[in-house]
C-alpha positions as CSV (number, residue, x, y, z in Angstrom):
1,X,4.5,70.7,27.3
2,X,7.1,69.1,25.4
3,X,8.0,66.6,28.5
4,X,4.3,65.8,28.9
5,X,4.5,65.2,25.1
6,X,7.7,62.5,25.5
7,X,6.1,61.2,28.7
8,X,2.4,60.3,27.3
9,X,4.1,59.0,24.2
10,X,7.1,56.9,25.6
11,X,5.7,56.4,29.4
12,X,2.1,55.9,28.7
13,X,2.5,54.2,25.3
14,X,-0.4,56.8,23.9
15,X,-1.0,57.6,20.0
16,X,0.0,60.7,18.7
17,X,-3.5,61.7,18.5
18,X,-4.7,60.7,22.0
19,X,-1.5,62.9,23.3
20,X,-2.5,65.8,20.8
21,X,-6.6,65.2,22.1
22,X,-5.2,65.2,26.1
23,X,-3.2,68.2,25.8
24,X,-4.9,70.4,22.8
25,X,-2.5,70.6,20.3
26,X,-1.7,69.0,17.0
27,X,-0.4,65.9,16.1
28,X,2.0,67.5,14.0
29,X,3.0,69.0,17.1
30,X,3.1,66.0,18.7
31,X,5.3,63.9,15.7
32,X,7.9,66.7,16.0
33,X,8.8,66.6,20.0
34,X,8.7,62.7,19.5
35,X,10.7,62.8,16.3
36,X,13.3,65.4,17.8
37,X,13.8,63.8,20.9
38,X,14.4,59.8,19.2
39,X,16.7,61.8,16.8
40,X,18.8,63.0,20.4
41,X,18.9,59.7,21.4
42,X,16.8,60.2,24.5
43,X,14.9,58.1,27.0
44,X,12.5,59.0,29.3
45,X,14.6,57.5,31.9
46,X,17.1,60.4,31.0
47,X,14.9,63.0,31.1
48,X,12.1,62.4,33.4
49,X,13.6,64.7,36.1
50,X,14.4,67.3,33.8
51,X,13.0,70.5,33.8
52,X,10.8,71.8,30.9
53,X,14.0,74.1,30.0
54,X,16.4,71.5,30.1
55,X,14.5,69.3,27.6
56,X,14.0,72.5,25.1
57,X,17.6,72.9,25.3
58,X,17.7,70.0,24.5
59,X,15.9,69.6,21.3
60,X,15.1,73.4,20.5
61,X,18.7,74.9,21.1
62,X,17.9,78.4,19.3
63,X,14.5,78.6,21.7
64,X,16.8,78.0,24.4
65,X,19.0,80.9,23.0
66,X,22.1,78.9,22.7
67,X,22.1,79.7,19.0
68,X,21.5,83.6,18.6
69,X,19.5,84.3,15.3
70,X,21.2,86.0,13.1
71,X,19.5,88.6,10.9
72,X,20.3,87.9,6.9
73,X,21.9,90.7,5.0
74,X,19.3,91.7,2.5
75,X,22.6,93.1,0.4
76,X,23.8,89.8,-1.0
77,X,19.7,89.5,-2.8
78,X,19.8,93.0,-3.8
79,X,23.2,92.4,-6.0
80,X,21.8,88.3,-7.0
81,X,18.5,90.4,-8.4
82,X,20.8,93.9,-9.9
83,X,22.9,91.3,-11.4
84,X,20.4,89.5,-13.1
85,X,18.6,92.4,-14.8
């Protein structure tokens, strides 16, 4: 979805809210997959051949798991809150 996002936007020149209308999601939606991929420097030249999983590599590394998540330690807010009282 995201290429289909960058393509409408950059290939067919559409609005954010004709792409969110065509493919049934949010402009919001639509603002962040156009906003990330500007920020990467991207073209649609670039990334026209890529697959869907290349592109959220791309922009989404910790979908793509490149970045594990990393579970917070609840112990560090426990002694903030002890501390405090």
């Amino acid at each position: 979805m995201i290429k289909d996002v960058i393509r409408l936007n950059w290939h067919a020149r559409m609005s954010h809210e004709q792409i969110a209308t065509a493919l049934k999601i949010s402009k919001g939606a639509v603002a962040k997959y156009v906003g990330l991929a500007s920020a990467a420097g991207l073209e649609w030249e670039a990334v026209k051949d890529w697959t869907e999983r290349q592109l959220t590599a791309a922009l989404l590394p910790r979908a793509s798991g490149a970045q594990p998540f990393v579970e917070p330690d609840g112990r560090a807010c426990t002694a903030s809150l002890t501390a405090r009282a």
